[in-house]
PDB file of N, CA, C and O in Angstrom, chain B, residues numbered from 101:
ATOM      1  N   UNK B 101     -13.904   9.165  15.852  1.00  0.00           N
ATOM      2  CA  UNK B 101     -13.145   8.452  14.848  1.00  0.00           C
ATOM      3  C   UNK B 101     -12.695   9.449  13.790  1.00  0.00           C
ATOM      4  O   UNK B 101     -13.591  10.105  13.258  1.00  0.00           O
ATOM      5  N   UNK B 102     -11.442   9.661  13.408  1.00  0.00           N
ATOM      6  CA  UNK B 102     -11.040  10.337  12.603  1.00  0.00           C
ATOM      7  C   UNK B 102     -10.625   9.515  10.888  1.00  0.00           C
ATOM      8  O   UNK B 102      -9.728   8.723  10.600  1.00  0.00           O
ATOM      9  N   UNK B 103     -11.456   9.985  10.242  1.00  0.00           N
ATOM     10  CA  UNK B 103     -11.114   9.381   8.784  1.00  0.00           C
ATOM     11  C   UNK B 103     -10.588  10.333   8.114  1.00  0.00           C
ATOM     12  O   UNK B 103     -10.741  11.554   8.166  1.00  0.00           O
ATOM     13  N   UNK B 104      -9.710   9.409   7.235  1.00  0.00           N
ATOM     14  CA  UNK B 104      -8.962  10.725   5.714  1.00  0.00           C
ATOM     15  C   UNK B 104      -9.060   9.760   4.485  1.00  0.00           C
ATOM     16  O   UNK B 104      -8.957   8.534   4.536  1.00  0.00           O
ATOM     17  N   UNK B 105      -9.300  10.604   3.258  1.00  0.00           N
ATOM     18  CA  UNK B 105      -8.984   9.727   2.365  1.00  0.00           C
ATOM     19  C   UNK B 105      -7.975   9.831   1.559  1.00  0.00           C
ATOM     20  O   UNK B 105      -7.969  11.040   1.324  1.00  0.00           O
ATOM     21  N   UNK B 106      -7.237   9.436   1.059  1.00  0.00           N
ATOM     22  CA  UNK B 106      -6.534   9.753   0.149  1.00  0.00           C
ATOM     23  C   UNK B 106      -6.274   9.986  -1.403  1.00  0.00           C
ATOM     24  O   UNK B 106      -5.512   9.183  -1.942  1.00  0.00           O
ATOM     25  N   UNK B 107      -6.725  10.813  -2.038  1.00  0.00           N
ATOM     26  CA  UNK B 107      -7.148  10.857  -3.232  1.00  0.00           C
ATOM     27  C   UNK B 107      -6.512  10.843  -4.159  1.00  0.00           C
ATOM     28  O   UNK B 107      -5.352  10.963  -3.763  1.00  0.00           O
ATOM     29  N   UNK B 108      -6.537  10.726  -5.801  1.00  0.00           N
ATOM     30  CA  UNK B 108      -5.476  10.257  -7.076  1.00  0.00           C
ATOM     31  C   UNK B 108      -5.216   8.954  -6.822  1.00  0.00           C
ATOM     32  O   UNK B 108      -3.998   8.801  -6.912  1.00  0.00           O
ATOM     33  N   UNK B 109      -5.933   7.613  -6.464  1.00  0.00           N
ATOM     34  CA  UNK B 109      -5.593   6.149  -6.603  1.00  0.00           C
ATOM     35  C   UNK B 109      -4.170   6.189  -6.014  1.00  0.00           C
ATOM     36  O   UNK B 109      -3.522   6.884  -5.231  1.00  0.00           O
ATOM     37  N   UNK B 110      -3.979   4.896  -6.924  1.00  0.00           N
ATOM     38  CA  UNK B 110      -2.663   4.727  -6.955  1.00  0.00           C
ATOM     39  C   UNK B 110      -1.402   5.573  -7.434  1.00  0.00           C
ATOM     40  O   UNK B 110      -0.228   5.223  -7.320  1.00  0.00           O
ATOM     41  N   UNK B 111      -1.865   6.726  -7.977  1.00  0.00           N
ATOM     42  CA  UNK B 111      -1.012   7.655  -8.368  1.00  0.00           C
ATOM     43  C   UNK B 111      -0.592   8.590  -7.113  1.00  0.00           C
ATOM     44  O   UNK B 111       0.589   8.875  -6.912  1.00  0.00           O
ATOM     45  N   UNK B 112      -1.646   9.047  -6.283  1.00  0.00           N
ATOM     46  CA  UNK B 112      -1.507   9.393  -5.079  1.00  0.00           C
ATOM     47  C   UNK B 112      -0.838   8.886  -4.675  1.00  0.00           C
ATOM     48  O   UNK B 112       0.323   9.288  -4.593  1.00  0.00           O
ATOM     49  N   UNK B 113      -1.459   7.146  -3.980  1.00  0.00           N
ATOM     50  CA  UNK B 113      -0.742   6.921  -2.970  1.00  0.00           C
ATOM     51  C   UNK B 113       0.769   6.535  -3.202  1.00  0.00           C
ATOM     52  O   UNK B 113       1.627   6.415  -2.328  1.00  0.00           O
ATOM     53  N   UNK B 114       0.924   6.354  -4.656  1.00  0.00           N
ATOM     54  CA  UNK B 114       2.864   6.340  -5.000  1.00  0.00           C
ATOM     55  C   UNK B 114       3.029   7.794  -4.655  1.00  0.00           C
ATOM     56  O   UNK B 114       3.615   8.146  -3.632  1.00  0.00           O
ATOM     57  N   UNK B 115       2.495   8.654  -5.541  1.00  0.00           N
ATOM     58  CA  UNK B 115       3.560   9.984  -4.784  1.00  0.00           C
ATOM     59  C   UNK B 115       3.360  10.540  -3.558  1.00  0.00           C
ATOM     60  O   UNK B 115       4.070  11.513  -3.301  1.00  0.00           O
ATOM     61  N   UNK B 116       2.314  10.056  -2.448  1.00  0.00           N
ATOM     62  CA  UNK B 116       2.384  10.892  -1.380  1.00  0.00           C
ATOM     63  C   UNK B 116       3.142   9.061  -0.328  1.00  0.00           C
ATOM     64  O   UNK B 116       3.191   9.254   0.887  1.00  0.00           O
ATOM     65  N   UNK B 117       3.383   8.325  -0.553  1.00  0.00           N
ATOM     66  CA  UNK B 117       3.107   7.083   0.440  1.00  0.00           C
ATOM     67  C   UNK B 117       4.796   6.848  -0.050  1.00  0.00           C
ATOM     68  O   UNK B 117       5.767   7.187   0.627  1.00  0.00           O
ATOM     69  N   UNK B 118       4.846   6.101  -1.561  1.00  0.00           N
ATOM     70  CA  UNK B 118       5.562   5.472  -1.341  1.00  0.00           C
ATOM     71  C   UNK B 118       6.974   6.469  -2.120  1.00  0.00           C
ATOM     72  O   UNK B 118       8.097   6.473  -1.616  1.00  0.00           O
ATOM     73  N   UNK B 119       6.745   6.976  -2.945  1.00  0.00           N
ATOM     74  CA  UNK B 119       7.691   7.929  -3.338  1.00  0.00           C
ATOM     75  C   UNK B 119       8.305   8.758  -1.982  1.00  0.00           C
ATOM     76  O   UNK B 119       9.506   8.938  -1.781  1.00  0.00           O
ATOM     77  N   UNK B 120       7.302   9.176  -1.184  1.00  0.00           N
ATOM     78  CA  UNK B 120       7.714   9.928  -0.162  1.00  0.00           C
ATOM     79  C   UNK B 120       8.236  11.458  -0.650  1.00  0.00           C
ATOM     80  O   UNK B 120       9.323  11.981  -0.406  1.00  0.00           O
ATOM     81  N   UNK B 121       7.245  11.933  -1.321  1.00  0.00           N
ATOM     82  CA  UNK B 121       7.569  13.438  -1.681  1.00  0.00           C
ATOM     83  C   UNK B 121       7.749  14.232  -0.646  1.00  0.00           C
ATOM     84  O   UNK B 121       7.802  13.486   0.331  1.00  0.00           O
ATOM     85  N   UNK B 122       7.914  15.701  -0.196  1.00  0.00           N
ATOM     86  CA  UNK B 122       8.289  16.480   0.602  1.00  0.00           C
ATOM     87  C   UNK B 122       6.757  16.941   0.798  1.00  0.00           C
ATOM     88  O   UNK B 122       5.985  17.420  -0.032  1.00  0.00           O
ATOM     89  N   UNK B 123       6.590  16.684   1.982  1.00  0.00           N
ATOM     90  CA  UNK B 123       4.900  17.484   2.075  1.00  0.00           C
ATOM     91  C   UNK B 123       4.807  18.485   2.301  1.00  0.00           C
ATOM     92  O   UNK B 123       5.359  19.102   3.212  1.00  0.00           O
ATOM     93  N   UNK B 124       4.144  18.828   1.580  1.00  0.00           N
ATOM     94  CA  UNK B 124       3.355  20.103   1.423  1.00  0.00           C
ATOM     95  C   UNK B 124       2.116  20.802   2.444  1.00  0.00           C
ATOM     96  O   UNK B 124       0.923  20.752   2.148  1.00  0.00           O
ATOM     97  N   UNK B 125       2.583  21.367   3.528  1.00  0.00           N
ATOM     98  CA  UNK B 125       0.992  21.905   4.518  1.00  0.00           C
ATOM     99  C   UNK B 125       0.242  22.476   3.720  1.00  0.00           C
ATOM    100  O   UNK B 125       0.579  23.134   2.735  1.00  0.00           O
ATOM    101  N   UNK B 126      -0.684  22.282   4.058  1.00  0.00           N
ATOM    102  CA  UNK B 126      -2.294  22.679   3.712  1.00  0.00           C
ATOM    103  C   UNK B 126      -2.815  23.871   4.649  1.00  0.00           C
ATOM    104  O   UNK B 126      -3.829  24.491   4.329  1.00  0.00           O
ATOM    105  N   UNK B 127      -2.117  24.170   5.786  1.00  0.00           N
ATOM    106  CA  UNK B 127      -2.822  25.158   6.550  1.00  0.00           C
ATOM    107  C   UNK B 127      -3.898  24.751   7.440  1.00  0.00           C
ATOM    108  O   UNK B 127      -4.558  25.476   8.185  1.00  0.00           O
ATOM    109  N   UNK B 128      -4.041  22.790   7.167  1.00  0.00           N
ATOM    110  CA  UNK B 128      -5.295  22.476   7.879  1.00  0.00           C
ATOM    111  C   UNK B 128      -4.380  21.900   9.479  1.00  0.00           C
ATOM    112  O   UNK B 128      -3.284  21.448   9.809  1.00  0.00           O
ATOM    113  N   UNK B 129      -5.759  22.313  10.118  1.00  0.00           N
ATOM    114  CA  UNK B 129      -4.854  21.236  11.991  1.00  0.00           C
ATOM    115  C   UNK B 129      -4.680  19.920  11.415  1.00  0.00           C
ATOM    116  O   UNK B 129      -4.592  19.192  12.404  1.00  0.00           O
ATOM    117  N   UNK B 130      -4.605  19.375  10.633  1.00  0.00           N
ATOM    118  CA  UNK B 130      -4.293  17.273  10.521  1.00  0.00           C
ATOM    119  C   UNK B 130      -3.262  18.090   9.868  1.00  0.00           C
ATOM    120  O   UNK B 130      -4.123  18.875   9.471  1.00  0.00           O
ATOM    121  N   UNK B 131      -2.245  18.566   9.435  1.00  0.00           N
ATOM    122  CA  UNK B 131      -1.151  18.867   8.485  1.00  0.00           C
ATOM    123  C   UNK B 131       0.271  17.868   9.312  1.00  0.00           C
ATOM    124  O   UNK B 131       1.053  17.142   8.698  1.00  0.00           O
ATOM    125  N   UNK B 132       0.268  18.173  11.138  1.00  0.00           N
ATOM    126  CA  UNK B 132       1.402  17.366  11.460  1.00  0.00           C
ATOM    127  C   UNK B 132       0.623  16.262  11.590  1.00  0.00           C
ATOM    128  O   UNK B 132       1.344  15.286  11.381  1.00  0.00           O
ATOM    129  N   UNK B 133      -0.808  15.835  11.900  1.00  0.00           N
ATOM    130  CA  UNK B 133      -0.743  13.919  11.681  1.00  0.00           C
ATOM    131  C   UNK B 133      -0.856  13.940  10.471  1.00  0.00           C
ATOM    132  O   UNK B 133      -1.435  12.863  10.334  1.00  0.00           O
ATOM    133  N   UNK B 134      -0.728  14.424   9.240  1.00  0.00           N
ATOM    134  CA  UNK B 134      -0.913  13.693   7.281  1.00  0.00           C
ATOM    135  C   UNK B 134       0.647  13.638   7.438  1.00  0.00           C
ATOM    136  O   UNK B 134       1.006  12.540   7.012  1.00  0.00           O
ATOM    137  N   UNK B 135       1.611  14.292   7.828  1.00  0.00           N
ATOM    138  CA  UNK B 135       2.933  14.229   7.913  1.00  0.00           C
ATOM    139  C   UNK B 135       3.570  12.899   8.771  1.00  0.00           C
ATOM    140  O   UNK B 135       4.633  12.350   8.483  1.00  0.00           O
ATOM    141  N   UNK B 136       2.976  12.644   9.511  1.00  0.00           N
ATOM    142  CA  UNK B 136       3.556  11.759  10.668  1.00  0.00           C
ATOM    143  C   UNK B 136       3.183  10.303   9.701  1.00  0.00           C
ATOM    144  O   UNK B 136       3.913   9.322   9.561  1.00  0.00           O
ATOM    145  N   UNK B 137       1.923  10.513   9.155  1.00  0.00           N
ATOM    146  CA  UNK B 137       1.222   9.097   8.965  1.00  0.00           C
ATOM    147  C   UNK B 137       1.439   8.764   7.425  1.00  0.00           C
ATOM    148  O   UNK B 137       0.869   7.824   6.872  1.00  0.00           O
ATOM    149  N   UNK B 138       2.311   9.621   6.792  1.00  0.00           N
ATOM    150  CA  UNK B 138       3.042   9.445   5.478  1.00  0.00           C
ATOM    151  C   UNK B 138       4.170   9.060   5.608  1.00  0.00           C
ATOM    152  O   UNK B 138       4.598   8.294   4.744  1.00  0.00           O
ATOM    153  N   UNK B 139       4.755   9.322   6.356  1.00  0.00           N
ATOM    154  CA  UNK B 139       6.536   9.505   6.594  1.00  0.00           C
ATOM    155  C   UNK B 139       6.662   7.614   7.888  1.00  0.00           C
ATOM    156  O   UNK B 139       7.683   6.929   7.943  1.00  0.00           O
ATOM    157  N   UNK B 140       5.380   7.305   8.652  1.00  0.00           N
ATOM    158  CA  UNK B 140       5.581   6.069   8.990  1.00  0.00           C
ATOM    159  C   UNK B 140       5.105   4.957   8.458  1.00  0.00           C
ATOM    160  O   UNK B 140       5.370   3.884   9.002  1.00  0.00           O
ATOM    161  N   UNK B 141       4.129   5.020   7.022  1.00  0.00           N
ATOM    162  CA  UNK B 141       3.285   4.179   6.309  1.00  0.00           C
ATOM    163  C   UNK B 141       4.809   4.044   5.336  1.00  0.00           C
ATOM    164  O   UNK B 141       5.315   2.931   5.187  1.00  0.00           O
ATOM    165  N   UNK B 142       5.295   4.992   4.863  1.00  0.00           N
ATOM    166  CA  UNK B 142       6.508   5.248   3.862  1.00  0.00           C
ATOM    167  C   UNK B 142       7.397   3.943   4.111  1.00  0.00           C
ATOM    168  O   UNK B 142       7.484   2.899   3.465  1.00  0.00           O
ATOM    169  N   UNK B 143       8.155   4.469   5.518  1.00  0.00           N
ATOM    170  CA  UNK B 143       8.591   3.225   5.767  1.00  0.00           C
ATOM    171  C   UNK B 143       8.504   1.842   6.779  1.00  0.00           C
ATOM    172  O   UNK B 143       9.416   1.190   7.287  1.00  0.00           O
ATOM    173  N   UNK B 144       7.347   1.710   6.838  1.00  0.00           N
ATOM    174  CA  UNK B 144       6.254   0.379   7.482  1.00  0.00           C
ATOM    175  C   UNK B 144       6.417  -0.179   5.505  1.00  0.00           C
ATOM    176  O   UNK B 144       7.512  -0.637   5.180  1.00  0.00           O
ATOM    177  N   UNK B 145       5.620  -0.106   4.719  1.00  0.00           N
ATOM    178  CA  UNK B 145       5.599  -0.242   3.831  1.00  0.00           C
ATOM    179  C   UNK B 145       6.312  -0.815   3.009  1.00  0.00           C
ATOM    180  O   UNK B 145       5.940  -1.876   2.507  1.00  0.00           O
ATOM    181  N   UNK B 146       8.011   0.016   2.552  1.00  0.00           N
ATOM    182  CA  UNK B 146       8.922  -0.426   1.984  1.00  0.00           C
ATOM    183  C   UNK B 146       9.431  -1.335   3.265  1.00  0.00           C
ATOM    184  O   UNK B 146      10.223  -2.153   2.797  1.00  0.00           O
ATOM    185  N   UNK B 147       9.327  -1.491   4.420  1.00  0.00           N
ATOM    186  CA  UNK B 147      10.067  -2.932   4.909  1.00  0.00           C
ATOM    187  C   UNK B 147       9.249  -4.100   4.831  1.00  0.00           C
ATOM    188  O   UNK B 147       9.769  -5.182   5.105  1.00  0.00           O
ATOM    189  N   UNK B 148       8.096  -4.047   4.510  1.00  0.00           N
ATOM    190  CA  UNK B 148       6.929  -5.235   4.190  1.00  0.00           C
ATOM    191  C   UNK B 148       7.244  -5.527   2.842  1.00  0.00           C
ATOM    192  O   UNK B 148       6.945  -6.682   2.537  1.00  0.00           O
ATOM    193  N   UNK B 149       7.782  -4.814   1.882  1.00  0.00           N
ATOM    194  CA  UNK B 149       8.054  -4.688   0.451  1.00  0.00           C
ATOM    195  C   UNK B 149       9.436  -5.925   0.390  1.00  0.00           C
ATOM    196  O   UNK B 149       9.483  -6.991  -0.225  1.00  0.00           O
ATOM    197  N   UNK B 150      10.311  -5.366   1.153  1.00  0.00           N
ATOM    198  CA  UNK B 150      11.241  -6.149   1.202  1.00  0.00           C
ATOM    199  C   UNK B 150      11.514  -7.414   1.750  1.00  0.00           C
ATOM    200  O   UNK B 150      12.293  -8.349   1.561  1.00  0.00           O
ATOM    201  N   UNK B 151      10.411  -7.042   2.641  1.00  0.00           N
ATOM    202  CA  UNK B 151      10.534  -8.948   3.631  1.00  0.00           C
ATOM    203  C   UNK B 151       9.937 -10.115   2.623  1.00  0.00           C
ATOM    204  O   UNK B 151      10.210 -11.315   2.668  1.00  0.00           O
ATOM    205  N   UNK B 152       8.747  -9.212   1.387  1.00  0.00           N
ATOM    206  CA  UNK B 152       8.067 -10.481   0.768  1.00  0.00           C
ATOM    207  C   UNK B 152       9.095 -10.843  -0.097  1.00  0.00           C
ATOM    208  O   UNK B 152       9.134 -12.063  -0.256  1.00  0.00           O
ATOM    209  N   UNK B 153       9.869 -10.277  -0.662  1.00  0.00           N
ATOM    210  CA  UNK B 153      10.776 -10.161  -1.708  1.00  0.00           C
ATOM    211  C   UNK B 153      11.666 -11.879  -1.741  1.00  0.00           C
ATOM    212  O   UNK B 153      11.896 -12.613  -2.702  1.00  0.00           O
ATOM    213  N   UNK B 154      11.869 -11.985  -0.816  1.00  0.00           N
ATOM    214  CA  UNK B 154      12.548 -13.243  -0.437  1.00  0.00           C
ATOM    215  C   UNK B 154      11.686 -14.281  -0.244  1.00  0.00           C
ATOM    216  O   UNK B 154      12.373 -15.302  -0.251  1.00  0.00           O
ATOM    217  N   UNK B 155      10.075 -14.661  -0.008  1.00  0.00           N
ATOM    218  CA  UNK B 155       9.702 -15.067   0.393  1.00  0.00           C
ATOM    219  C   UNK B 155       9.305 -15.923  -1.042  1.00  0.00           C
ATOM    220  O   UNK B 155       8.667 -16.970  -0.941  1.00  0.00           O
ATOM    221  N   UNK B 156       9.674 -15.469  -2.215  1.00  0.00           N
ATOM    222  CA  UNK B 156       9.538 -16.513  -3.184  1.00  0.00           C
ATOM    223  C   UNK B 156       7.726 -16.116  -3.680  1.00  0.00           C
ATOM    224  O   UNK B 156       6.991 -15.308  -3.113  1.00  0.00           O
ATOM    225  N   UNK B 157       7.377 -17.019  -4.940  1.00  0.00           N
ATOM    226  CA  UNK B 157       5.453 -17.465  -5.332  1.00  0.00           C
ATOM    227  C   UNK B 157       5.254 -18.281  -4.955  1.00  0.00           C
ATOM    228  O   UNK B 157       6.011 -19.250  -4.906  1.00  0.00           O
ATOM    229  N   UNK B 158       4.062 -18.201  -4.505  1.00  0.00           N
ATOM    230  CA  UNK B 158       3.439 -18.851  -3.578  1.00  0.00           C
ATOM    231  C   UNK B 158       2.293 -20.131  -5.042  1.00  0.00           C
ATOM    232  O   UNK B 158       1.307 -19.679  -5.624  1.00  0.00           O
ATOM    233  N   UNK B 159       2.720 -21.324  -5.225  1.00  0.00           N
ATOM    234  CA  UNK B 159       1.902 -21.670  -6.958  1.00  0.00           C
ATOM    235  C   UNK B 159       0.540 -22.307  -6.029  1.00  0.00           C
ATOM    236  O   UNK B 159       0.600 -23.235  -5.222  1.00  0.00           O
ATOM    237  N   UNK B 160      -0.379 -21.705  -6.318  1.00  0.00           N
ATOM    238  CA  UNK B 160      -1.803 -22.540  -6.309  1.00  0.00           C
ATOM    239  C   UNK B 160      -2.103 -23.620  -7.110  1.00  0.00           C
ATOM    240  O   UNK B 160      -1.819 -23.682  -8.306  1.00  0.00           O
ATOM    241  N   UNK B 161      -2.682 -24.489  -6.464  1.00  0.00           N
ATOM    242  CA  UNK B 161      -2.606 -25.935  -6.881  1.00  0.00           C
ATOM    243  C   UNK B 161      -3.975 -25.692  -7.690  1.00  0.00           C
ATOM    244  O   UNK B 161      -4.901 -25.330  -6.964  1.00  0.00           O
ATOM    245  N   UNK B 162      -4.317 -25.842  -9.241  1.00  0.00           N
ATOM    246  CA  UNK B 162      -5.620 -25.610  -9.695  1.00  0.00           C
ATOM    247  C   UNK B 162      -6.696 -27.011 -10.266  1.00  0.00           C
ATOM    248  O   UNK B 162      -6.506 -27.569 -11.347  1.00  0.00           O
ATOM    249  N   UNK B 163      -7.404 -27.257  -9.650  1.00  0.00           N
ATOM    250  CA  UNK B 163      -8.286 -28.549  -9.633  1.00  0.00           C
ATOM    251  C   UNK B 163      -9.675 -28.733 -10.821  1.00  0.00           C
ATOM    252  O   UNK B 163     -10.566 -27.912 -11.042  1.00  0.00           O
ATOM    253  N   UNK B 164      -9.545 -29.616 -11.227  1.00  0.00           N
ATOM    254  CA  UNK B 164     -10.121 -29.443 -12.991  1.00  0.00           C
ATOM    255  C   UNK B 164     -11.515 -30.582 -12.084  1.00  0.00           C
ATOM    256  O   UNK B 164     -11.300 -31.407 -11.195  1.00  0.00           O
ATOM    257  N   UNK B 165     -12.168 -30.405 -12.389  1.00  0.00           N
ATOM    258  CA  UNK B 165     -13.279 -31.111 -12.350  1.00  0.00           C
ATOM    259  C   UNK B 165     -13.241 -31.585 -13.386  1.00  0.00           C
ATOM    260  O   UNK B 165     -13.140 -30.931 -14.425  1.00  0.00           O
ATOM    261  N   UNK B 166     -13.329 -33.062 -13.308  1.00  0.00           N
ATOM    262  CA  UNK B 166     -13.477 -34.348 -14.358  1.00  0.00           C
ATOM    263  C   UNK B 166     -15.284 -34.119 -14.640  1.00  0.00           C
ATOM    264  O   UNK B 166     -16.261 -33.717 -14.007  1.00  0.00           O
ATOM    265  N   UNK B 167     -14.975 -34.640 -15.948  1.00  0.00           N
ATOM    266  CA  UNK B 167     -16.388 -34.622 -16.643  1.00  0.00           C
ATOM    267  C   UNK B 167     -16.612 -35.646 -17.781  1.00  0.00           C
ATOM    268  O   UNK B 167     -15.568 -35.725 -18.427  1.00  0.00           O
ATOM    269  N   UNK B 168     -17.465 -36.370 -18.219  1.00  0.00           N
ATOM    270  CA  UNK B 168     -17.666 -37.673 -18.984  1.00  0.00           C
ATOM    271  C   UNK B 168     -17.373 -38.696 -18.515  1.00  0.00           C
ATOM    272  O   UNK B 168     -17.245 -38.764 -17.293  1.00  0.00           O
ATOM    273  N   UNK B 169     -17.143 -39.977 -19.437  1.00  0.00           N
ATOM    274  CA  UNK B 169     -16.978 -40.882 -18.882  1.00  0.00           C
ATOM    275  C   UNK B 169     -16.927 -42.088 -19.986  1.00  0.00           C
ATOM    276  O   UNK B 169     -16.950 -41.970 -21.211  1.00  0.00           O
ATOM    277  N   UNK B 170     -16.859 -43.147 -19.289  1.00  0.00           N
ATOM    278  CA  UNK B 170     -17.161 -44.392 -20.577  1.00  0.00           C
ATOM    279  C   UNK B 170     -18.445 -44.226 -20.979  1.00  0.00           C
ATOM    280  O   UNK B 170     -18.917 -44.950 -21.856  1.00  0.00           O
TER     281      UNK B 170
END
């Protein structure tokens, strides 16, 4: 099983995911899969971005529990 993490939060993952900066090799062997798996999350991502876009809010119905009485 191969794991990576991606580090800097959400600051990371905007500039390496969704910004789609120019990557940078590292010199490590994962350099062409961190490339492959940025550049198809990039845009997997922004088309999930766009499909919700239309899809409107979704309003949760919120239920009060009654309390007292006569």
């Amino acid at each position: 099983m191969k794991i990576a993490i991606l580090q800097g939060g959400f600051d990371g993952f905007n500039k390496n995911i969704l910004a789609a900066s120019t990557f940078v090799p590292t010199g490590s062997r994962w350099d062409g899969d961190v490339k492959q798996f940025r550049e198809q999350a990039h845009a997997d991502i922004l088309k999930m971005i766009e499909a919700n876009k239309n899809k409107g809010m979704k309003v949760l119905k919120v239920e009060k529990k009654i309390q007292g009485g006569c």
